[in-house]
C-alpha positions in Angstrom: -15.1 -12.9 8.1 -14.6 -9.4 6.1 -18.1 -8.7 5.7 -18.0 -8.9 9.7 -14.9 -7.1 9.9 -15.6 -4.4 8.0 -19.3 -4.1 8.5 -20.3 -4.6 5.2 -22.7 -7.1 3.7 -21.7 -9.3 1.4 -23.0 -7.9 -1.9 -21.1 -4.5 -0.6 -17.7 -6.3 -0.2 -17.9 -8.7 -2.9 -15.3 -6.9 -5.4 -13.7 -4.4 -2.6 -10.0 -3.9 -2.2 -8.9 -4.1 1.2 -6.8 -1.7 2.7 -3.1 -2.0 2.2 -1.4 -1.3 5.2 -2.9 -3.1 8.3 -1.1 -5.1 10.5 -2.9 -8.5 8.8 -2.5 -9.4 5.5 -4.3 -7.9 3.1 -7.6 -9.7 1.7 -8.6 -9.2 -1.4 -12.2 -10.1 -3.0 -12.6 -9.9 -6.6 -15.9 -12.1 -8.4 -15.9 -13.9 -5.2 -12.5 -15.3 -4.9 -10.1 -14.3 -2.2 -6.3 -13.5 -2.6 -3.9 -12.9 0.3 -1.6 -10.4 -0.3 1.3 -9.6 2.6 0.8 -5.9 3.9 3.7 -3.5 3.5 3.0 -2.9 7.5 3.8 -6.9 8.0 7.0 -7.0 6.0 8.2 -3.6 7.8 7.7 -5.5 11.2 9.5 -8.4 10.0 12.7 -6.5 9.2 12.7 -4.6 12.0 12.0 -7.3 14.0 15.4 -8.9 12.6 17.4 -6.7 14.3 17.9 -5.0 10.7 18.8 -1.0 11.3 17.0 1.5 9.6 17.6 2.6 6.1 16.6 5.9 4.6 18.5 5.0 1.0 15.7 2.3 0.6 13.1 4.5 0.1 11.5 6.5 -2.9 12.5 10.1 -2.4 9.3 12.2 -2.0 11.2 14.9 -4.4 10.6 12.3 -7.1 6.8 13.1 -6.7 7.3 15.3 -9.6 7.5 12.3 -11.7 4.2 11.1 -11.6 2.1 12.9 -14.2 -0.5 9.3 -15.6 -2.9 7.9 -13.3 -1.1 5.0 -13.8 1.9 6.2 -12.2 0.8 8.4 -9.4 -1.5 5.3 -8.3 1.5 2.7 -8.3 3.4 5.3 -6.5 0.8 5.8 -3.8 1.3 2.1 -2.9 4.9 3.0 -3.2 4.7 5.8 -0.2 2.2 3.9 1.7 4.5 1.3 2.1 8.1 3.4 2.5 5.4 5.2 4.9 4.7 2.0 7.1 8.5 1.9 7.2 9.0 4.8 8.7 6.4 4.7 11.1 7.8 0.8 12.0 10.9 2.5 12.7 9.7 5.9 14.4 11.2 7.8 11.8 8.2 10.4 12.5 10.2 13.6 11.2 10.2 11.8 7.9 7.2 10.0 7.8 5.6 13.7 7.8 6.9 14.4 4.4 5.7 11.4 2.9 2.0 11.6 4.5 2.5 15.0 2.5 3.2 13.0 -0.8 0.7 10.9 -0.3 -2.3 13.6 0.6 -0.9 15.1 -3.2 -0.9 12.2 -5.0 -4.6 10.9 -3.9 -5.8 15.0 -4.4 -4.5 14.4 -8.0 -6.4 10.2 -8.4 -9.3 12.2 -7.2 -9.8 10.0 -3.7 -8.5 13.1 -1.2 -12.7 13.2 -1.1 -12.2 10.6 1.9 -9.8 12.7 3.8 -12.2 15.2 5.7 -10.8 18.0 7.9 -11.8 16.4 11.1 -9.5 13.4 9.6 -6.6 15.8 8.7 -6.6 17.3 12.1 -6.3 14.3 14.0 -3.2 12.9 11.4 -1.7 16.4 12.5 -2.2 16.1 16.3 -0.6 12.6 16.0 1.9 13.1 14.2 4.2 12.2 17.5 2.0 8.9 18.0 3.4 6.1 15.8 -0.1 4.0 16.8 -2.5 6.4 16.5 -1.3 6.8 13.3 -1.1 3.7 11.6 -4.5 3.5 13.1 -5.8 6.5 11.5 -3.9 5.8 8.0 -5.7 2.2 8.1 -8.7 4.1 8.1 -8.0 6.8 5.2 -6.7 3.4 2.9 -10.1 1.4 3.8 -12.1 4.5 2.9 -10.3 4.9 -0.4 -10.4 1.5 -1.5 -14.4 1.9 -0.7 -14.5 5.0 -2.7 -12.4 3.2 -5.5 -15.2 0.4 -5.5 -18.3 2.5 -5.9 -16.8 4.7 -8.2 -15.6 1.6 -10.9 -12.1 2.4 -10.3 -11.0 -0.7 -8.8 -8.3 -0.7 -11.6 -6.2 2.1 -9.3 -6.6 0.2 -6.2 -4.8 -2.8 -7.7 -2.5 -0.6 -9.1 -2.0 1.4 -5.6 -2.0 -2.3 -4.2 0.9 -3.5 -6.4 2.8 -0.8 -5.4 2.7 -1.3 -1.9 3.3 -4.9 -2.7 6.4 -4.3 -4.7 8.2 -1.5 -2.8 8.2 -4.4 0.3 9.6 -7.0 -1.4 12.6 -4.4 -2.7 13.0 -3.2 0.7 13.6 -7.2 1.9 15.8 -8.2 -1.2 18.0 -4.9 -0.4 18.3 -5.7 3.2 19.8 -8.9 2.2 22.3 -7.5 0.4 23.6 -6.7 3.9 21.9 -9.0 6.4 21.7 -12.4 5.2 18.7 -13.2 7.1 16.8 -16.6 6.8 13.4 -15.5 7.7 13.8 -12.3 5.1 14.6 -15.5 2.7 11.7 -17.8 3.3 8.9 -14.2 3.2 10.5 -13.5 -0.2 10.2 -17.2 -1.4 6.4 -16.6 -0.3 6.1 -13.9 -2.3 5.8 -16.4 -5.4 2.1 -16.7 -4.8 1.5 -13.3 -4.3 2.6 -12.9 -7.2 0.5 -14.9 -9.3 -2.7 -13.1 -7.8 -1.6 -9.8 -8.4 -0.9 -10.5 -12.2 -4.1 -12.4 -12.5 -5.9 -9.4 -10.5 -4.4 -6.8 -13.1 -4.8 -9.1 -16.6 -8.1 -7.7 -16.5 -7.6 -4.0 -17.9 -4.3 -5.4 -19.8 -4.5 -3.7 -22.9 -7.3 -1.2 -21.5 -5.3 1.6 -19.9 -2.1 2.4 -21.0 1.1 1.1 -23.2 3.2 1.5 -19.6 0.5 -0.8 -18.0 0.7 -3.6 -19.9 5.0 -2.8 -20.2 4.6 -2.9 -16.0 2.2 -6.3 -16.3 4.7 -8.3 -18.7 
């Protein structure tokens, strides 16, 4: 089903990352096993969907971009943005969601992966910049592309990384909402996120001990 998807064969997706922010969950196919990993664009749709108002103070500020100096951090923060980015773009916060398309153009010019965002790509993000669809369209793209550039470059260790990210900016953005709305259907997706979990520490225990002291801190 993802080689047909993504019209690749089988030996070209066998270790690829899938994107992180389309509307289905996330698939990810590492030595031939598959782990499902809930999309930061899924979780924003659920919380909007449960009548639960938007809230800037949930996500990362882009003036905290100035943080990220390690490839470690500037990767998990990507996945960070990408998913405060589906969050705004759930919520038509478009204003905002400009800013952090911004953030997120820096921070993969600085991994080296802003190779996959052409000018032909960059002109379409800026004439549909009103066009909550199209975009999340387009930004599904630039993600799928990056994760392919990650793969045949023997970098898969920032896509995981970019991946977690995404994965763990979500579930804070559901366990803050409940501080306010006790939802039960916010309840039961974080109680799912158990399994998650477990794939994305098994994913990273890999390059534990193999890139940097705040690595493995962030793995424990």
């Amino acid at each position: 089903l993802i080689s047909g998807c993504n019209g690749n064969s089988e030996d070209e997706t066998s270790n690829k990352i899938d994107s992180t922010l389309l509307k289905n969950p996330s698939i990810v196919k590492i030595n031939n096993r598959l782990f499902s990993i809930p999309s930061p664009f899924q979780v924003a749709i659920l919380v909007k969907d449960n009548k639960v108002p938007f809230d800037k103070e949930l996500l990362n500020p882009v003036q905290n971009k100035t943080n990220y100096s390690t490839i470690y951090k500037q990767a998990l923060n990507l996945g960070i943005y990408g998913a405060d980015l589906s969050y705004l773009n759930i919520y038509e916060q478009l204003p905002d969601a400009a800013g952090y398309f911004a953030v997120i153009k820096i921070l993969s010019k600085e991994l080296g992966i802003l190779t996959t965002l052409d000018e032909k790509t960059l002109k379409k993000l800026e004439d549909n910049t009103n066009n909550k669809d199209s975009l999340m369209y387009i930004l599904s793209n630039i993600y799928r592309e990056a994760d392919v550039y990650l793969f045949n470059n023997n970098r898969n260790e920032v896509g995981l990384q970019i991946l977690a990210g995404g994965w763990i900016e979500s579930l804070y953005i559901m366990t803050q909402t409940l501080g306010k709305y006790n939802n039960q259907e916010i309840i039961n997706r974080i109680g799912d996120q158990k399994y998650p979990l477990d794939n994305l520490i098994e994913l990273n225990r890999p390059y534990y001990g193999k890139i940097s002291d705040e690595f493995d801190a962030f793995l424990e």
